[in-house]
SEVEX-488420 format. One record per residue: residue in three letters; x, y, z of N, C-alpha, C in turn. Coordinates in steps of 0.001 Angstrom, whole numbers, padded with zeros to 6 digits, always signed. Atoms other than C-alpha are relative to their C-alpha. Layout:
BEGIN
ALAXYZXYZXYZ...
This chain:
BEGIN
UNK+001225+000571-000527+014535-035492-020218-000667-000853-001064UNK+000685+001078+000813+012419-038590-021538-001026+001140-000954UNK+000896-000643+000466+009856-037302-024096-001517-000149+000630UNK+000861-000242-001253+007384-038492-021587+000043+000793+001321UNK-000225-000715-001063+008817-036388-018851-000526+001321-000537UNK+000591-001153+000996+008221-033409-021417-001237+000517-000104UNK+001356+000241-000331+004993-034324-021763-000850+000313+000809UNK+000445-000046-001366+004305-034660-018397-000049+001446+000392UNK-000287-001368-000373+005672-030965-017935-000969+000165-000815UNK+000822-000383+001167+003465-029729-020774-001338+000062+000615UNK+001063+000247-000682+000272-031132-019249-000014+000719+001042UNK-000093-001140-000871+001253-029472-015931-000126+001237-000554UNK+000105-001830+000408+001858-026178-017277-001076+000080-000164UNK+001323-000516+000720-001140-026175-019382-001561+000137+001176UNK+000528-000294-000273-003212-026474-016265-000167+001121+000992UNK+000494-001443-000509-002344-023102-014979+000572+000735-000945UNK-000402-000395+001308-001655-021635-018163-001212+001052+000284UNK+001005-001306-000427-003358-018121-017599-000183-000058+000772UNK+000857-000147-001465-004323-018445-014153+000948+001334+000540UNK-000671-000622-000835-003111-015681-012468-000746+000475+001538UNK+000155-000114-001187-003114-015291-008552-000186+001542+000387UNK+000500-001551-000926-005136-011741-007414-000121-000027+001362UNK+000957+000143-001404-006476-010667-004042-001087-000685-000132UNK+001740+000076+000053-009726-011796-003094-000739+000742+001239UNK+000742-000821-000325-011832-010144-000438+000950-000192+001399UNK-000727+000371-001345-010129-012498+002459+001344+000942-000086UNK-001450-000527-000029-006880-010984+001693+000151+001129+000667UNK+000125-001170-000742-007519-007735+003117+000408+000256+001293UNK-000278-000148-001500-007685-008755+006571+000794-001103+000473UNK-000945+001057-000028-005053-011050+006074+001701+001388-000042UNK-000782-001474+000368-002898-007478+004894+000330+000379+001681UNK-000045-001165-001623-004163-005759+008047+000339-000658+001123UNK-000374+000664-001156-003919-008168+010518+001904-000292+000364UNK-001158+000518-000181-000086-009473+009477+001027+001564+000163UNK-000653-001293-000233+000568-005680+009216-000019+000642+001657UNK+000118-000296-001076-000608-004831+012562+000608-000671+001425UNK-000834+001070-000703+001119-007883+014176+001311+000919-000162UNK-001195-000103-000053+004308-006878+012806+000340+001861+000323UNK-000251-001177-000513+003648-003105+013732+000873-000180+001761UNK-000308+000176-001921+003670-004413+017682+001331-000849-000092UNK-001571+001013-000109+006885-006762+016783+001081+001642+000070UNK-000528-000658+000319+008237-003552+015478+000959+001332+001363UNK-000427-000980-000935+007965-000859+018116-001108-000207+001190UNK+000757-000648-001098+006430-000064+021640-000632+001232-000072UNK+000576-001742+000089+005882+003118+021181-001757+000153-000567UNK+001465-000503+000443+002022+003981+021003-000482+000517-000896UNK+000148-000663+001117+002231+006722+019192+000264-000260-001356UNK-000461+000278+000832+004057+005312+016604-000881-001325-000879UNK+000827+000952+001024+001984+002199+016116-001036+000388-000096UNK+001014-000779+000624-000849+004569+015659+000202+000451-001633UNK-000722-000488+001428+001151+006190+013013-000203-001031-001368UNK-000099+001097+000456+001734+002855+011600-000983-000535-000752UNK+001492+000596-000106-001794+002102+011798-000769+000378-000585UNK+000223-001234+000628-002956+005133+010224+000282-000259-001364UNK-000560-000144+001130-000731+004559+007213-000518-001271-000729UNK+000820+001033+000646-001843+001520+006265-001326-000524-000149UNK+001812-000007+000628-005414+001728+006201-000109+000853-000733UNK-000031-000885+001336-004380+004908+003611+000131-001021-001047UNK-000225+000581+000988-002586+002108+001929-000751-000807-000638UNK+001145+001217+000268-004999-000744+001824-000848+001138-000835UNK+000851-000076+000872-007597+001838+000518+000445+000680-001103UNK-000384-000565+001469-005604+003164-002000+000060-000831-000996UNK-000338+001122+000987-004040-000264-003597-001059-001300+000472UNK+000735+000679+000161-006681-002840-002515-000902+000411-001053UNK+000499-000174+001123-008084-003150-005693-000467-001756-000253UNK+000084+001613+000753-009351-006820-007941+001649-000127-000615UNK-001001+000010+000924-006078-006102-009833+001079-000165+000643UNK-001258-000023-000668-003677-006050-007147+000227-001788+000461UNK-000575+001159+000138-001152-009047-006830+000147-000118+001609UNK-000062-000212-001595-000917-010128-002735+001192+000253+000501UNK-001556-000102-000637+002889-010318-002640+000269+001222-000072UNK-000222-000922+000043+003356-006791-004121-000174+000809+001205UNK+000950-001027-001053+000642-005626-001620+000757+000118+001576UNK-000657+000331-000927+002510-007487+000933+001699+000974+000348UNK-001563-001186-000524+006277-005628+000118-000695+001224+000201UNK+000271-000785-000534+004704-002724+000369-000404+000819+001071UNK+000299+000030-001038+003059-002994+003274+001003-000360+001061UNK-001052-000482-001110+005923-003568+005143+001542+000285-000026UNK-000698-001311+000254+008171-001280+003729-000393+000928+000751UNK+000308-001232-000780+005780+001179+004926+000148-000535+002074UNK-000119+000348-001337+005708-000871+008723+001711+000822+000150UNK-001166+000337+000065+009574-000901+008529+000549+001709-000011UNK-001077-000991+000203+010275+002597+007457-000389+001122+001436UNK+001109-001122-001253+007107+004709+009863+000596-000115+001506UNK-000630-000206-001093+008435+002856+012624+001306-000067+000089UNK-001524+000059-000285+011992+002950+012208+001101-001488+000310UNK-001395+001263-000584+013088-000817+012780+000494-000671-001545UNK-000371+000432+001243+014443-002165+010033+000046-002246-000305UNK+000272+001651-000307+013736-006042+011169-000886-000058+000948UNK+000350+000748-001209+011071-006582+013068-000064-001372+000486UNK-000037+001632-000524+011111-010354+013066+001362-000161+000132UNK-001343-000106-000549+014995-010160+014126-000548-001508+000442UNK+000204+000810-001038+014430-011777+017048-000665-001808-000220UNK+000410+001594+000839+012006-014855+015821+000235-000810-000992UNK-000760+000505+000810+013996-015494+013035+001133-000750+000475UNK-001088+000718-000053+016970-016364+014626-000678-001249+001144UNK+000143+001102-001418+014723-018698+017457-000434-000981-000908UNK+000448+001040+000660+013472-020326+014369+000798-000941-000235UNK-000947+000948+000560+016621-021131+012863+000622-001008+000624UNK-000627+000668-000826+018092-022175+016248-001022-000991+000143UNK+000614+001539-000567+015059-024973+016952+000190-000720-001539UNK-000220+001205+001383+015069-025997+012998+001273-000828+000360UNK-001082+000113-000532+018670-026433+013734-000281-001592+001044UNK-000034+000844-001033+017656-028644+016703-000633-001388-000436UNK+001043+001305+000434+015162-030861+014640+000885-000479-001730UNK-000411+000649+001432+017616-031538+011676+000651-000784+000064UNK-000877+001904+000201+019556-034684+012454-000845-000477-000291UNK+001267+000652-000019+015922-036013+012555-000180-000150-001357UNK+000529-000546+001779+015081-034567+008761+001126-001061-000530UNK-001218+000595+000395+018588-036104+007840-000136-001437+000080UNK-000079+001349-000136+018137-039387+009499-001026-001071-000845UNK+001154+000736+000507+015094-040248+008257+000072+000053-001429UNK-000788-000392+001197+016288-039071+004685+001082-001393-000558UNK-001052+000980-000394+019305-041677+005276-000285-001556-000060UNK+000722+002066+000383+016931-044828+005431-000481-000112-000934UNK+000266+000476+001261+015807-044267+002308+000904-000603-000859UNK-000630+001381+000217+017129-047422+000083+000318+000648-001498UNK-000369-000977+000524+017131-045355-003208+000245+001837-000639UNK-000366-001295+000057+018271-042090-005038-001342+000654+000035UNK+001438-000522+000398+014481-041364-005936-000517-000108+001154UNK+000472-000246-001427+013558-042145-002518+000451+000767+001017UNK-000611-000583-000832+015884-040073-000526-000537+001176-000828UNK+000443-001595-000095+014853-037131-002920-001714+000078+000603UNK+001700-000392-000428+011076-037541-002579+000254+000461+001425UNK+000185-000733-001347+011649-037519+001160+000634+001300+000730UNK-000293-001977+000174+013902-034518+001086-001043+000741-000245UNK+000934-000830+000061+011719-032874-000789-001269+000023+000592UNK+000602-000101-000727+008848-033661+001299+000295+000692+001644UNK-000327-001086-001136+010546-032521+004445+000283+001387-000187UNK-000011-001459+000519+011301-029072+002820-001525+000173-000369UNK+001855-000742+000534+007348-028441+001816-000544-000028+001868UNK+000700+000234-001848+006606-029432+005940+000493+001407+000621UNK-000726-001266-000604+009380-026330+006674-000835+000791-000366UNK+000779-001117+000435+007088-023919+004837-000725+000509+001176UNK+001262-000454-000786+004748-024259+007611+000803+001195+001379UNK-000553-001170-000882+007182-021865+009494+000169+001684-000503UNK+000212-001001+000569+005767-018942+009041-001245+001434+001172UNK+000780-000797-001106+004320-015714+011178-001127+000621-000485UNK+001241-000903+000193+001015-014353+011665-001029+000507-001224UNK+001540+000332+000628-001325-015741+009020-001048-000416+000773UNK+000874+000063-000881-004526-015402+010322-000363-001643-000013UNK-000008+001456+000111-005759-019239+011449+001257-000688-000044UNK-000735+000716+000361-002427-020354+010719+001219+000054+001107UNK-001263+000067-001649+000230-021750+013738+000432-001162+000126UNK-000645+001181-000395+002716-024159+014177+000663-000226+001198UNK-000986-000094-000906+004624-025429+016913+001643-001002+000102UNK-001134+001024+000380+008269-027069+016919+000251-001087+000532UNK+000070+001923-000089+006821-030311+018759-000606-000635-000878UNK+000733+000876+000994+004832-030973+016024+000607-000156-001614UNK-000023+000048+001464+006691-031156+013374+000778-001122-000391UNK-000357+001507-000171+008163-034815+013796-001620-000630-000392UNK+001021+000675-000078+004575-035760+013929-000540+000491-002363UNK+000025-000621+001604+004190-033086+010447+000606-001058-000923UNK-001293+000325+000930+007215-034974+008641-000786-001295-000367UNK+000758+001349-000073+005728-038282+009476-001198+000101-000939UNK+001616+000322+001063+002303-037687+007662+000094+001067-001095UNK-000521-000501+001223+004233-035937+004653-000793-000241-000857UNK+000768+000365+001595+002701-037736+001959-001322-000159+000339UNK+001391+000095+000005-000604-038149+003543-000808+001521-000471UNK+000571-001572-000022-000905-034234+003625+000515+001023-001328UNK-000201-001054+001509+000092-033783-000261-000663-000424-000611UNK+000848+000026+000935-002327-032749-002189-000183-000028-001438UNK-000054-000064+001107-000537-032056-005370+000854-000662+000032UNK-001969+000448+000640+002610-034687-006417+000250-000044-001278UNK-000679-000159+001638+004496-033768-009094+001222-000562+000352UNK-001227+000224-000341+007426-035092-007546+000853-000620-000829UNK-000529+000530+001175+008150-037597-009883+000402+000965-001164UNK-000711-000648+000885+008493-035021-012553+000775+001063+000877UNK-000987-001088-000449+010346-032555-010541+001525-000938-000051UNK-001055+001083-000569+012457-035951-009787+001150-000038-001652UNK-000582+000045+001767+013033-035933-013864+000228+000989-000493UNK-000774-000729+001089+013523-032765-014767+001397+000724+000931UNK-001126-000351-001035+016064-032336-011809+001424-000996-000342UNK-000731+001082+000494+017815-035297-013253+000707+000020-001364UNK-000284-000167+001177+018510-033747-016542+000147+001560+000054UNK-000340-001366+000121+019401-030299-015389+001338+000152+000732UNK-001078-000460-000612+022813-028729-014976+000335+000637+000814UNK-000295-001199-001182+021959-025647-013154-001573+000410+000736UNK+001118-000221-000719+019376-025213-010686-000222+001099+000985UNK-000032-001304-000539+018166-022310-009258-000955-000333+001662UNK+000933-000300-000911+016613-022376-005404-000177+001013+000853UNK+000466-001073-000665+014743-020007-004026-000761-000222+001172UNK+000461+000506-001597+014251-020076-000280-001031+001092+000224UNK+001000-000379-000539+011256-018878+001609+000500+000511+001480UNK+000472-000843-000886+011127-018323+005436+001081-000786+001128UNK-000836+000506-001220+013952-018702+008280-000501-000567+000604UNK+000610+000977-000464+013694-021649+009902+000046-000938-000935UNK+000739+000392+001064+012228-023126+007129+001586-000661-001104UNK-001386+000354+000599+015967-022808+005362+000704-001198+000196UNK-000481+000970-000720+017316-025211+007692-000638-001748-000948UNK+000960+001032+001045+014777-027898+006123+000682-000400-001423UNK-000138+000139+001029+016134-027008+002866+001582-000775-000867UNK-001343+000905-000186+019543-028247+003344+000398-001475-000644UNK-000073+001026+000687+019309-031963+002500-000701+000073-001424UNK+000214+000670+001498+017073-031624-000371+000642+000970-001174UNK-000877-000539+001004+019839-029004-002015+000652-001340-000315UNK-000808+001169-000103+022299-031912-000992-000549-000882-001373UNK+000011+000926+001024+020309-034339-003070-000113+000602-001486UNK-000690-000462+001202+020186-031809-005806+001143-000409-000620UNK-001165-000220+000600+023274-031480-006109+000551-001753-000549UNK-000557+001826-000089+024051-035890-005600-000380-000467-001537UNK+000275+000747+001378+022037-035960-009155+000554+000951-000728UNK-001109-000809+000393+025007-033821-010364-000046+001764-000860UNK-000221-001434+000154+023305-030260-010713+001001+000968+000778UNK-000946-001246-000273+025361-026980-010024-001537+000881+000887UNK+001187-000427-000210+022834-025770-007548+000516+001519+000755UNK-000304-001199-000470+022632-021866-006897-000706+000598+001245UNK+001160-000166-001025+020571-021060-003657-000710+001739+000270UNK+000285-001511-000257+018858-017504-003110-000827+000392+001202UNK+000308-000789-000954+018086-015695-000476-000747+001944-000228UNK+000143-001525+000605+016608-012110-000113+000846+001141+000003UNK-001531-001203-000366+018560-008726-000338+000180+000433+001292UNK+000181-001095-001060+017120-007352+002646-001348-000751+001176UNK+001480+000531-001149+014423-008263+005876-001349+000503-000553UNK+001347-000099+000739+011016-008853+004722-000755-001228+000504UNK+000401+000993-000742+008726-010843+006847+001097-000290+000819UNK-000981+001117-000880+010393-013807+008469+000949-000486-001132UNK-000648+000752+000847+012308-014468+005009+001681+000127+000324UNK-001104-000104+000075+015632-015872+005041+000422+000820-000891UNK-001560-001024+000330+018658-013328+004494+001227-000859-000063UNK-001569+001108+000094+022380-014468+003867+000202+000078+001318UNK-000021+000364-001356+022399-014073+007580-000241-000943+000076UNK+000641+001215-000457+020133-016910+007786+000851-000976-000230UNK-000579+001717+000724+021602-019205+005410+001511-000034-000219UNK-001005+000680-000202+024842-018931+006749+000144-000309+001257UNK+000143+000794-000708+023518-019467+010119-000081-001547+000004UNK+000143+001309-000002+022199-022938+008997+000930-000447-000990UNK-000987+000786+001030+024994-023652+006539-000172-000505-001283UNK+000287+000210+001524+023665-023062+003510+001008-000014-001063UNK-000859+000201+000878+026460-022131+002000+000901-000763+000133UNK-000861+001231-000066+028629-025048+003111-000593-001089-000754UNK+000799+000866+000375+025911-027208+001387-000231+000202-002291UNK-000021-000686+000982+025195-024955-001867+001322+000381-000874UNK-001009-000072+000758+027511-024418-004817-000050+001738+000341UNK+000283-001898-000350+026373-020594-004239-001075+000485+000826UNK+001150-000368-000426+024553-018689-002253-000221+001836-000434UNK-000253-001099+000532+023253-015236-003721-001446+000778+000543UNK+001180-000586-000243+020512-012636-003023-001140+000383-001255UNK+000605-001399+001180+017687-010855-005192+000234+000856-000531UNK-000303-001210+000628+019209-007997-005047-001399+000799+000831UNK+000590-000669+000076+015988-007099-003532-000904-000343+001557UNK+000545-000130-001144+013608-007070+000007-001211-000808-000559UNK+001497-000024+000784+010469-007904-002569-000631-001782+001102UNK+000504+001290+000228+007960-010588-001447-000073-000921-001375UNK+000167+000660+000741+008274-013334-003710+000777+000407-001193UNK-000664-000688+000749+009619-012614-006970-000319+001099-000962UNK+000087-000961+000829+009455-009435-008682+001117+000770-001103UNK-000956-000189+001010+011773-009039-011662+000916+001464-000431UNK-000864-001096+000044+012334-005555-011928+000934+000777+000952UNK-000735-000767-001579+013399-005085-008573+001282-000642-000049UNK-000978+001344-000125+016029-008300-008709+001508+000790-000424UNK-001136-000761+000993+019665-007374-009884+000641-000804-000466UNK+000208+000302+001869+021260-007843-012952+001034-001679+000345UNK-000590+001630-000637+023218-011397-010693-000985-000636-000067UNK+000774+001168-000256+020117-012848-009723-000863-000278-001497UNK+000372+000778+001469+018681-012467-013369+000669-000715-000721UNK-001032+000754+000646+021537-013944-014856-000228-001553+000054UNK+000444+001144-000602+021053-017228-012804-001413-000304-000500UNK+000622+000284+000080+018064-017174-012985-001046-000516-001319UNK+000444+000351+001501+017238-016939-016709+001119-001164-000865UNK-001099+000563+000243+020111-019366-017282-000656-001178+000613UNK+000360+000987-000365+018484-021840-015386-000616-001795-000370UNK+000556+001004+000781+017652-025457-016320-001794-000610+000979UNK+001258+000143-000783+015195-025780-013053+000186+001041+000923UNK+000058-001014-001589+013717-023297-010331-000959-000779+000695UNK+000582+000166-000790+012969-024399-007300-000622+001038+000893UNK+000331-001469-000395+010725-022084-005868-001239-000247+001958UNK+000412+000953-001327+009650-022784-002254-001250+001333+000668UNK+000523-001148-000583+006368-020644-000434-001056+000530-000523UNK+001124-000854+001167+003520-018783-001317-000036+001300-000597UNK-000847-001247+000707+005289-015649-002069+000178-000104-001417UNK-000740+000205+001865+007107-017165-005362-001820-000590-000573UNK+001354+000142+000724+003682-018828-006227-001076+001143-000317UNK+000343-000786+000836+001988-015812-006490+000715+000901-000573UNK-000778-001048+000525+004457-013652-008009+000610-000472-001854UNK-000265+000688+001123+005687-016673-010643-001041-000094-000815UNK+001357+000254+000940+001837-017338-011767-000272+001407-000779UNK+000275-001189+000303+002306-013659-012840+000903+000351-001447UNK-001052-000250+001147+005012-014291-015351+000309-000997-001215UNK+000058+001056+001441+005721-016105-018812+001500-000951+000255UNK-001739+001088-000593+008475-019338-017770+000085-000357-001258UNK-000720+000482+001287+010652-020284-019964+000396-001387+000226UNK-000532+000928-000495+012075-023151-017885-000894-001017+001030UNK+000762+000481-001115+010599-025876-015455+000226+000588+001733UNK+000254-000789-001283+009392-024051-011981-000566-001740+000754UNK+000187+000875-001192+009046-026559-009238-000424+001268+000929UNK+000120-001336-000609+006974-024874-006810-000721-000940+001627UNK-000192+001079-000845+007217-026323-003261-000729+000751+001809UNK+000114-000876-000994+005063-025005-000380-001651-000943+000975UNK+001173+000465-000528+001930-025692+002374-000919+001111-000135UNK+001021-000949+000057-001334-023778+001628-000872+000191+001225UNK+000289-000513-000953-001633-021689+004603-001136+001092+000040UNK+000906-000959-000055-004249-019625+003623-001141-000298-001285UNK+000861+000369+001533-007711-020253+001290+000282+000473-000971UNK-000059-000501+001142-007300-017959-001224+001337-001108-000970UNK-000904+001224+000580-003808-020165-001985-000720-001284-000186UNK+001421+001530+000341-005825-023406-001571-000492+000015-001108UNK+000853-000270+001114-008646-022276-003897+000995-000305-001116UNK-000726-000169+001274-005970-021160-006582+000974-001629-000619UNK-000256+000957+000377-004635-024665-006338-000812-001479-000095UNK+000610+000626-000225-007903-026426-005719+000329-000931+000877UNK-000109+001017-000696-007046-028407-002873-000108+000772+001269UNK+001070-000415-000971-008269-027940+000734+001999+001451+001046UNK-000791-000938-001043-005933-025714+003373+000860-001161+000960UNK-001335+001065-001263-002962-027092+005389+000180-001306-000906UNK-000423+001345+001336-001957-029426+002255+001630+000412-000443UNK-001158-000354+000821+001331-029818+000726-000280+000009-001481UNK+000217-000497+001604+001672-028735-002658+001159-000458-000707UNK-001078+000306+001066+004558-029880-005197-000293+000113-001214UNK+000758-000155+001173+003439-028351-008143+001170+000542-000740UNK-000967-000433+001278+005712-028239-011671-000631+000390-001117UNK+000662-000947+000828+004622-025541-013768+001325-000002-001362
């Protein structure tokens, strides 16, 4: 990388250099609500989503705290959904209807990708159509998409980013061998497809990750060999772990390997953003997502329903 690209990174970092991403008060009923949604995805049974219901207002008042991180709060919380009622996926079902309409809207992503005239232009718009996928995502309160609008989404890409770092993501992607991406939310995967592709076209070794296990709506290697991730990807590998976002001790001793080996992480979602702002990087984090909820906003100063491309 140029010693201005360096630079450029440097400056980024330094302006979230200590910040770290807590709860705040909203979060709570952001907890309970996505917990109570995915209780009724989970089971019928009455009794059970009483049970359910029960257990996690123990949990909330045990670990709602200032100190608690939201993703943690988040695996936990539906671990406990997942185990009380017995399903072991409740978003099954909407996961795979996601993947099948992404699926339906990706010649589109592709084509429009395709008219760009150069290499720097085909990634920006990759990577802009992957930050639009984010917005596929269940039962944040306020927050809803639908899959006619997201032609209209794609289209007003750059009007609706609030942070571009692109250019340096563009440079330090350009001077890295091995790149690490970390996917977010089925559906959403599908999206992510071309802008591995152009990864890879500026001749990284790109590794793709997925989670170990169902958690939310996040893509699994199910997913991403529904949409053909790994026909696209030099690898495709897991966590090792169910965790929202990333949590290091949970991961196994594959995905650290990669991952500390890395020359760039792409880190897609608001999961990895709060979980990464929690840890000391060694490497450039590309961090690629729409701020679906204030508390995210706030932490990046820019308003709600924005794209973000932020290189930490």
């Amino acid at each position: 990388m140029t010693e201005l690209g360096w630079c450029y990174i440097g400056v980024v970092k330094s302006c979230l250099e200590g910040l770290k991403l807590k709860v705040n008060a909203e979060c709570a009923s952001c907890v309970l609500h996505r917990g109570f949604v995915e209780i009724k995805e989970a089971t019928e049974d009455p009794s059970l989503q009483i049970k359910a219901m029960s257990s996690l207002l123990r949990l909330l008042a045990r670990e709602f705290k200032p100190t608690a991180e939201p993703a943690r709060l988040s695996t936990i919380r539906d671990r406990l959904v997942r185990r009380v009622t017995g399903n072991p996926d409740p978003y099954a079902r909407m996961k795979q209807l996601n993947n099948r309409r992404a699926l339906e809207l990706l010649p589109m992503v592709k084509n429009l990708i395709s008219r760009e005239s150069s290499v720097g232009s085909r990634f920006r718009k990759a990577c802009l159509c992957s930050i639009v996928g984010n917005v596929m995502e269940f039962d944040i309160p306020s927050h809803a998409f639908r899959f006619e609008d997201m032609g209209e989404m794609i289209q007003r890409a750059e009007e609706d980013l609030a942070i571009d770092d692109i250019p340096g993501i563009f440079e330090a992607a350009k001077r890295s061998k091995r790149v690490l991406y970390l996917t977010d939310n089925a559906g959403e995967i599908a999206f992510d497809t071309p802008f591995v592709h152009e990864l890879k076209r500026l001749g990284a070794h790109v590794v793709v990750v997925v989670k170990g296990g169902p958690i939310l709506n996040d893509a699994t290697m199910k997913d991403a060999e529904y949409v053909g991730m790994h026909k696209v990807a030099d690898k495709v590998i897991t966590t090792g772990t169910d965790a929202v976002g990333l949590i290091p001790e949970e991961c196994s001793h594959e995905f650290l390997t990669f991952y500390r080996s890395a020359d760039l992480v792409v880190a897609k979602g608001m999961g990895y953003a709060e979980t990464l702002t929690e840890l000391d990087l060694t490497s450039p984090h590309a961090l690629l997502l729409r701020t679906k909820c204030v508390p995210i906003a706030n932490f990046f100063s820019v308003s709600r329903d924005k794209n973000v491309a932020k290189l930490m």
